[in-house]
C-alpha positions in Angstrom: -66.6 67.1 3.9 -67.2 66.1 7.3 -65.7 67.9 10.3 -65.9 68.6 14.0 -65.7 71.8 15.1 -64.9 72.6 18.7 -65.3 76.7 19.7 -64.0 77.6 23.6 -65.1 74.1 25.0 -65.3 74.4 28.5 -65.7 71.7 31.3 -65.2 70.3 34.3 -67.2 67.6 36.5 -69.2 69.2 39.6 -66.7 67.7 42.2 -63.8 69.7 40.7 -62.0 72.6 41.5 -60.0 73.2 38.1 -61.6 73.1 34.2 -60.5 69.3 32.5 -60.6 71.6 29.3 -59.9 75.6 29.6 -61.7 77.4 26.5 -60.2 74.7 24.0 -60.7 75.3 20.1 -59.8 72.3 17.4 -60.9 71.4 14.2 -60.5 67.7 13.0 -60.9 66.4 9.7 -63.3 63.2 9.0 -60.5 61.1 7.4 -58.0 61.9 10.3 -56.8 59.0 12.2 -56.4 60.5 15.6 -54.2 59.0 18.4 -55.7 60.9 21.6 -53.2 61.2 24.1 -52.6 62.1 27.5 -51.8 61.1 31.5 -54.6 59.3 33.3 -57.8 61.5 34.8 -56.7 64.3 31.9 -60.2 63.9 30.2 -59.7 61.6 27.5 -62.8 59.3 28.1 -64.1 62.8 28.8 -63.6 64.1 25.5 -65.0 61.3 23.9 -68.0 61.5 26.0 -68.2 65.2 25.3 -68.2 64.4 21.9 -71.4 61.9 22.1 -73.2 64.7 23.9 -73.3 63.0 27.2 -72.0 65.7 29.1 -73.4 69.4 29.8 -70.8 72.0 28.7 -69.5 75.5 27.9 -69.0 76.2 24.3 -69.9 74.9 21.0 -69.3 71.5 19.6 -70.5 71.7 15.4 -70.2 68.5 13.7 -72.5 66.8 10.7 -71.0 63.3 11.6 -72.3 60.3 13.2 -70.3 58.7 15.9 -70.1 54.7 17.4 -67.9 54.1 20.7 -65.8 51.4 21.7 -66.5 49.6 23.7 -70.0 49.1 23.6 -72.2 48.0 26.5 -73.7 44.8 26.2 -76.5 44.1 27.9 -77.2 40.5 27.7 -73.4 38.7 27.5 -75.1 35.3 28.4 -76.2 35.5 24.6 -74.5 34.2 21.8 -72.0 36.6 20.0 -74.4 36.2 17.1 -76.9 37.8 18.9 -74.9 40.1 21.0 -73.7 41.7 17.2 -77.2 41.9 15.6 -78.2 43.7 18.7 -75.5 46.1 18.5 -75.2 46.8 15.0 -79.0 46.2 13.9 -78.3 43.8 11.2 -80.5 40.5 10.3 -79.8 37.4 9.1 -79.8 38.5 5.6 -77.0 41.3 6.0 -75.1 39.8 8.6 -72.6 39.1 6.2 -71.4 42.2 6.3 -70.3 41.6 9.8 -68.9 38.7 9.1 -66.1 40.3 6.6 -65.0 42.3 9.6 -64.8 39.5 11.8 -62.9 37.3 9.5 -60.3 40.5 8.7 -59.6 40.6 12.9 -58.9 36.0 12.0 -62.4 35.4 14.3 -63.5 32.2 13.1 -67.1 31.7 12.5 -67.3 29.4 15.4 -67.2 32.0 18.0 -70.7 33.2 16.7 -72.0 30.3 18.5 -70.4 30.9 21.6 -72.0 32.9 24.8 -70.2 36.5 24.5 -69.3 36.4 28.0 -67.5 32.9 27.6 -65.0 34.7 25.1 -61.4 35.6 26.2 -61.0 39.2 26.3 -59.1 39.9 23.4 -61.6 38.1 21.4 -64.5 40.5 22.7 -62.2 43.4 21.9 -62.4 41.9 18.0 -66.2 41.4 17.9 -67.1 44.8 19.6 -64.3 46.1 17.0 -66.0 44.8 13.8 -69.7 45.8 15.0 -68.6 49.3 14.5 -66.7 49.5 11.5 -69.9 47.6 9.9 -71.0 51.3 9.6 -68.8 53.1 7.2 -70.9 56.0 7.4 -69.8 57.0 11.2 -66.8 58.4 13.2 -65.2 56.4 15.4 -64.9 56.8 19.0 -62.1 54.4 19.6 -61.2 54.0 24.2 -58.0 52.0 24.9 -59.1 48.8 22.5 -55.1 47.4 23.3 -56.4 46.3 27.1 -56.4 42.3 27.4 -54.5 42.0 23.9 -51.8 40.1 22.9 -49.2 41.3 21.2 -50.2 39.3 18.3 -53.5 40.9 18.8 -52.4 44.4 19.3 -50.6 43.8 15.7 -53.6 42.2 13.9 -55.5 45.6 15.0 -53.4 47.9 13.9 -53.5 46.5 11.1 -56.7 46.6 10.4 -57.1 49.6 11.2 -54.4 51.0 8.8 -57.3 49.8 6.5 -59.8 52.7 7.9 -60.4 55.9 8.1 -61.8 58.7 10.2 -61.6 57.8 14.1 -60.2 58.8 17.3 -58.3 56.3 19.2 -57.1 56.8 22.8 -53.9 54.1 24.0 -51.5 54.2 26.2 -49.1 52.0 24.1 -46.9 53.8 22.1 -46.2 51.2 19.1 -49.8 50.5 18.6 -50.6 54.6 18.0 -47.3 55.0 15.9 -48.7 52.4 13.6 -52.3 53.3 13.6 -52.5 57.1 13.4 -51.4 60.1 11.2 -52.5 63.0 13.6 -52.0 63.1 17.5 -54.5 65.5 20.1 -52.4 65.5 23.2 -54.3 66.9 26.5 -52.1 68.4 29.1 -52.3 69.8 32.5 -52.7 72.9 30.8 -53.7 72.7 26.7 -54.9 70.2 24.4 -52.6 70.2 21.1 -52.3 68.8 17.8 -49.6 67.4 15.7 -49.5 65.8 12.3 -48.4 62.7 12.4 -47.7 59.5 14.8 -47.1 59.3 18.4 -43.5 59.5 18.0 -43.5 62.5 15.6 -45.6 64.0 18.8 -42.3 62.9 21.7 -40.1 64.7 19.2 -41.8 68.0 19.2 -42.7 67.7 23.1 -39.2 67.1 23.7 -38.5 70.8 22.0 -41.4 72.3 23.9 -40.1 71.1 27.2 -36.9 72.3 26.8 -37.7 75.5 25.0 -39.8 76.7 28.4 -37.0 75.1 30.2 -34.2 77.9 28.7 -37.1 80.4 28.8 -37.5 79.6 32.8 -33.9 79.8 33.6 -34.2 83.3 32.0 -36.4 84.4 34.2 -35.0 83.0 36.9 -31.6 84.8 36.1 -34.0 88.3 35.4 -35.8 88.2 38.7 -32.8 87.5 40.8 -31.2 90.2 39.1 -33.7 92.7 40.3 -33.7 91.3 43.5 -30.5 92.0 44.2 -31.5 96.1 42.6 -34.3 95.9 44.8 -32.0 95.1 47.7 -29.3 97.5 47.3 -32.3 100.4 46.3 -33.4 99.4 50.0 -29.8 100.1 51.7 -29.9 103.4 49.8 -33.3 104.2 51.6 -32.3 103.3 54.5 -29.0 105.3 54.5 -31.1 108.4 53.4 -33.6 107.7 55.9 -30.2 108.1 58.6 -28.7 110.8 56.5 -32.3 112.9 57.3 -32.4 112.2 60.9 -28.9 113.2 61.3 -29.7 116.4 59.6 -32.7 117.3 61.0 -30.7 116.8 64.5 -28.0 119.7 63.7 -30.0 122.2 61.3 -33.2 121.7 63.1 -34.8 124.4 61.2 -34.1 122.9 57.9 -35.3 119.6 59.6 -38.4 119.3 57.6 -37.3 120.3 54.3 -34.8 118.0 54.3 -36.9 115.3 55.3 -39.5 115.7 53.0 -36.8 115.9 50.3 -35.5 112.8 50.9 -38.5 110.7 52.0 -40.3 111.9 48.7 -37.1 110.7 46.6 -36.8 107.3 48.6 -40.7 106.7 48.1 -40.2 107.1 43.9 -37.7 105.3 44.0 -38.9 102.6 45.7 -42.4 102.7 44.1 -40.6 102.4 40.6 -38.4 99.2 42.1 -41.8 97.6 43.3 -43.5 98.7 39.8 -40.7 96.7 38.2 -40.7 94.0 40.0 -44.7 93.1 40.1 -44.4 93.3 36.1 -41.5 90.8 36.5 -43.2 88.6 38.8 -46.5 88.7 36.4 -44.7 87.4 33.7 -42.9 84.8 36.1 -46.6 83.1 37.3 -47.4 83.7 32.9 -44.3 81.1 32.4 -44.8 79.4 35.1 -48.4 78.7 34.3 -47.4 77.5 30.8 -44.6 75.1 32.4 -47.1 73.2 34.4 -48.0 71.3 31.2 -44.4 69.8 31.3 -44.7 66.5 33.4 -42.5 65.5 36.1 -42.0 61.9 36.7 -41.4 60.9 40.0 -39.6 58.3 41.4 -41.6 55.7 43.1 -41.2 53.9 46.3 -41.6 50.2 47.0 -42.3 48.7 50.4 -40.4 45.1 49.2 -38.1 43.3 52.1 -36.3 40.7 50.7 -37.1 36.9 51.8 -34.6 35.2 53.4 -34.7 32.3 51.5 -32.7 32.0 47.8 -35.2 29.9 46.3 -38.3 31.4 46.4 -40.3 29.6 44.4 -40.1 26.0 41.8 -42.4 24.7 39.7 -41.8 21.1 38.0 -43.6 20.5 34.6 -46.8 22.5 36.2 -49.6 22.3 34.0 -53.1 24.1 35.0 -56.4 23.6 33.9 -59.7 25.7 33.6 -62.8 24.4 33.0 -61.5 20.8 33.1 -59.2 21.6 30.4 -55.9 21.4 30.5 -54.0 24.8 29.4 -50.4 24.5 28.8 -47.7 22.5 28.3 -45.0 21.5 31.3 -43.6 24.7 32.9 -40.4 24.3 35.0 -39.1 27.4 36.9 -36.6 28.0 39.6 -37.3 31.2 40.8 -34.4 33.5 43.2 -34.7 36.1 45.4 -34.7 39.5 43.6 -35.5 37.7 39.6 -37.8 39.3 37.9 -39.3 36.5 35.3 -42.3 37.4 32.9 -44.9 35.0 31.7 -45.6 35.6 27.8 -47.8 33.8 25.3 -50.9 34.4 23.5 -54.1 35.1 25.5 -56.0 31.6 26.9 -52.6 30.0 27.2 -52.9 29.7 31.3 -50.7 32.4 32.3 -53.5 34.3 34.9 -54.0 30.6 35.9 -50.4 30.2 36.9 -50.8 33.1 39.1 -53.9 31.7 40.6 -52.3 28.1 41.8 -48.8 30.1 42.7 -51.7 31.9 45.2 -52.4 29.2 46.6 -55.8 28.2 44.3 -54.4 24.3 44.1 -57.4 22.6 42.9 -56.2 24.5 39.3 -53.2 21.9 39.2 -53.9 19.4 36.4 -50.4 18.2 36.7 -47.1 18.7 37.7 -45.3 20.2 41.4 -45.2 23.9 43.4 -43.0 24.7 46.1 -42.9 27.7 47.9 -43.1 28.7 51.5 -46.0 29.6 53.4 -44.1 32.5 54.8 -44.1 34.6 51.9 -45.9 37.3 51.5 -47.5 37.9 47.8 -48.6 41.6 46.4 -50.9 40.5 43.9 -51.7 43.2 41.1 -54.8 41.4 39.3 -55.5 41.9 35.3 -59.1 42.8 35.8 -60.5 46.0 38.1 -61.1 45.3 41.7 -64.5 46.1 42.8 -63.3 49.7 43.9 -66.1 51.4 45.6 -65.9 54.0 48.7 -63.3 56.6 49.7 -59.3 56.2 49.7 -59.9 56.0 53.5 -61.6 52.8 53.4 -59.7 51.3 50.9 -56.3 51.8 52.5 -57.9 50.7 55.9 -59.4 47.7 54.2 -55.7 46.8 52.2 -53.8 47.3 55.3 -51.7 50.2 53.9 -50.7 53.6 55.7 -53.1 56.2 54.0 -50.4 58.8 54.1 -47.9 56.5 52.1 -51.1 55.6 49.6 -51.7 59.3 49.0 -48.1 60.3 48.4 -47.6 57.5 45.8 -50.7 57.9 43.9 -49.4 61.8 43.6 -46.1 60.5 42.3 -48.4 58.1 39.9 -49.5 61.9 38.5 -53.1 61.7 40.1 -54.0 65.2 41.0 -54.9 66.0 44.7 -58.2 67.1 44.3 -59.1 63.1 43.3 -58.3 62.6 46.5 -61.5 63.4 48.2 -63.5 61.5 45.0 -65.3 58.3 45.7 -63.3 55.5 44.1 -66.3 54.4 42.0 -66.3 57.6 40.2 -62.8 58.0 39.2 -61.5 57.2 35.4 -60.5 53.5 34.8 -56.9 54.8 34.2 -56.7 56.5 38.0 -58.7 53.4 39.5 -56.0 51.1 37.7 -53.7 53.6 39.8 -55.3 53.1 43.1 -54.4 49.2 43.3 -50.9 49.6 41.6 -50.6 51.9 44.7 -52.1 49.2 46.8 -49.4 47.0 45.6 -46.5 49.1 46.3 -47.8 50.3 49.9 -48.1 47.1 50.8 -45.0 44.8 52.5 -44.1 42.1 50.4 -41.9 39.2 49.6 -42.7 39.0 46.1 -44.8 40.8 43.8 -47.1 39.0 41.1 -48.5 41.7 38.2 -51.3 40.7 35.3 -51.1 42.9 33.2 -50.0 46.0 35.1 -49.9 48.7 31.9 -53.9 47.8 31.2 -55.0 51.4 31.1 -51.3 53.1 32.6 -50.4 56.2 30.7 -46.8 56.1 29.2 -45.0 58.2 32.2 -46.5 55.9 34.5 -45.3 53.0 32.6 -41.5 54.9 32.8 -42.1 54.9 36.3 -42.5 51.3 36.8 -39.9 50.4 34.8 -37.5 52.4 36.4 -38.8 51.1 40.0 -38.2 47.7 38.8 -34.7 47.9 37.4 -34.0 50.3 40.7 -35.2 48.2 43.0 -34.8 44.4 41.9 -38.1 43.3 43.4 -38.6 39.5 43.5 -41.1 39.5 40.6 -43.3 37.7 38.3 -45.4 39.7 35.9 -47.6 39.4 33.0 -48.0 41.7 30.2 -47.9 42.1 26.2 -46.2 45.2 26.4 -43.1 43.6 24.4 -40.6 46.6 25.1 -41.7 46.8 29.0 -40.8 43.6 29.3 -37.5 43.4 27.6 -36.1 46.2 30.0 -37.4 44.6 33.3 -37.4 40.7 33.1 -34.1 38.9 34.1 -35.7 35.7 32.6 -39.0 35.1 29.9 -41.1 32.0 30.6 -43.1 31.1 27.0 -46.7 30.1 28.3 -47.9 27.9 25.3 -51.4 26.9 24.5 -51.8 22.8 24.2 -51.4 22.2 20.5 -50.6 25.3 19.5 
């Protein structure tokens, strides 16, 4: 039976103060489907990568498996996906068939094999990198945030296929694709990694009782410590008085002057020493708790630099159709958006919906047909669905985004990224903590009205509580894109369908 077997793994990257993983032990199972959870910049990718032996650590990691990753690096994307595949999975012509059971499985039709790879839509180069792996049933899967770029139709035809396999670990940040996917759960924390039989919400459940088991266990301690404090205090007047009582004595029996004040002093000093004793070993077990508690997380509340325009109507479109490539995308979309609405775009990927974003911009020449109206005074915060080119310190990006680098540090701590990533270069950070730089561009930044693609790509679940609080909070005006269906049930006044022409 295959196994991994992980013995005090220790490590942390040379520009860190603090161990990513403290002397961690596991042992999982090669038929486990594993949901690998945790905030951004905790070490998932890192674990992963630790796995594949990339990474020079403390410890042992035993294992007689073979592991694939996802996603894989392609080197040559102008190349047909055909030839992308057989590159990746070292399969001719004569058993490229088996590929093309997994492609047909994720509903690829066998036209895309023609296709250049990098002239696929995202979600469809999620599916082919997806089936190039599972063409090996002898390996493990290394599974990193697959769900980016999906659909929710997507995100369901995956999970579903992967209820069909065995033996992987999959890291997401969206909670219904890892309930239906998994059956165990390794969640890394500030302070320990964990694992839990079962889904992702079998995992809340149990976190919940841990949370508020330390939670009772603090106010204990709290309740002990003052306590003694207040012993501590009075054991203090007592010395004090005696230390009077002495002088007073040693003023009318001056003979008996040092006796008594040797007495006394000697009685004050054990007592005291025994208060102090107590109170160390109180405050050692105080900083033991404590320590343990930093594994609960706190979510913040955010801040948002939004000023209202002045205007009601911010924005109208009149059966707006867009076009890419020469084609037309969608059919006629009217909208009449208010100040402080919050409207989301949803449809399947390729529909036009990034597009829609682009001409509300101000990129024009992608009108096929149809009106915009809006008013060159507004100012947009524009939240893109693919990575800026992040490169540099914080410094230069704040002074380069026109945002106070004070305000961008405090928000990116609120977003739960840890101080000492501060002084990282941005090009070196995790995808999940760059993805958090430019959502704190976005809300550093004074603006009008806000336009998100895609905002959860790579956002762990607190961070995701955060914006959805922010949003009901603050009533932003808003339009936003994303295939997070429950996200965007709580925090859109109105749903715009965005449907594909003949579809």
């Amino acid at each position: 039976m295959g196994t991994i077997r992980v013995k005090n793994l220790t490590f942390k990257y040379d520009n860190m103060e603090k161990n990513i993983f403290n002397v961690c032990n596991l042992n999982i199972d090669e038929h486990w489907k594993l949901g690998l959870i945790g905030r951004n910049g905790r070490g998932k990718t890192t674990f992963l990568r630790l796995l594949l032996g990339r990474l020079v650590y403390q410890g042992t990691i035993q294992t007689n498996l073979k592991f694939d990753y996802f996603p894989q690096a392609v080197a040559t994307p102008q190349r047909s996906v055909k030839e992308v595949l057989q590159q990746l999975t070292k399969l001719d012509d004569s058993e490229f068939w088996r590929l093309e059971i997994e492609l047909k499985k994720l509903q690829l039709p066998s036209a895309v094999l023609t296709m250049a790879f990098k002239n696929l839509s995202p979600g469809q180069q999620t599916k082919s990198l997806l089936a190039a792996i599972f063409v090996d049933r002898t390996a493990f899967q290394l599974i990193d945030e697959p769900t980016n770029h999906l659909d929710s139709w997507g995100r369901q035809l995956v999970s579903q296929y992967l209820k069909t396999k065995q033996g992987f670990i999959l890291t997401s940040h969206d909670q219904n694709f890892i309930d239906q996917s998994v059956d165990h759960i390794l969640a890394i924390d500030r302070n320990k990694i964990q694992l839990f039989h079962g889904n992702y919400t079998t995992w809340q459940q149990e976190f919940a009782k841990q949370n508020q088991t330390e939670k009772l266990e603090k106010q204990q301690l709290n309740r002990q410590i003052k306590h003694l404090q207040q012993n501590a205090n009075e054991i203090r007047k007592w010395s004090e008085q005696a230390e009077k009582e002495k002088r007073k004595k040693s003023h009318q029996q001056e003979e008996h002057a040092d006796i008594d004040r040797g007495f006394l002093g000697h009685r004050a000093a054990k007592v005291m020493k025994r208060s102090n004793s107590n109170l160390k070993k109180v405050a050692a077990k105080i900083e033991e708790k404590q320590s343990l508690l930093k594994s609960t997380e706190k979510v913040e509340s955010l801040m948002l630099n939004y000023q209202a325009p002045y205007q009601q109507h911010v924005l109208q479109l009149e059966k707006l159709q867009v076009k890419r490539g020469g084609q037309i995308l969608n059919q006629p979309i009217t909208l009449d958006l208010q100040k402080k609405q919050q409207v989301a775009f949803i449809g399947l990927n390729g529909s036009g919906k990034t597009t829609l974003l682009k001409v509300i911009l101000g990129c024009k020449e992608l009108i096929a047909q149809g009106t915009i109206v809006t008013k060159n005074s507004l100012r947009f915060s524009y939240l893109p669905q693919q990575f800026e080119n992040l490169t540099g310190s914080l410094t230069d990006y704040a002074r380069k985004s026109r945002v106070d680098y004070s305000q961008l540090l405090n928000t990116l701590h609120k977003l739960g990224v840890e101080r000492a990533t501060f002084n990282n270069r941005l090009e070196n950070l995790s995808r999940g903590q760059n993805r958090k730089v430019s959502l704190a561009r976005s809300l550093c930044e004074a603006a009008n009205f806000y336009l998100w693609d895609e905002p959860l790509n790579y956002l762990d679940t607190f961070t995701r509580q955060q914006l959805q609080t922010l949003i009901l909070t603050k009533k932003p005006t808003m339009i936003l894109i994303d295939h997070d269906q429950a996200f965007i049930d709580q925090v859109a006044d109105q749903k715009i369908v965005i449907r594909r022409l003949g579809k």
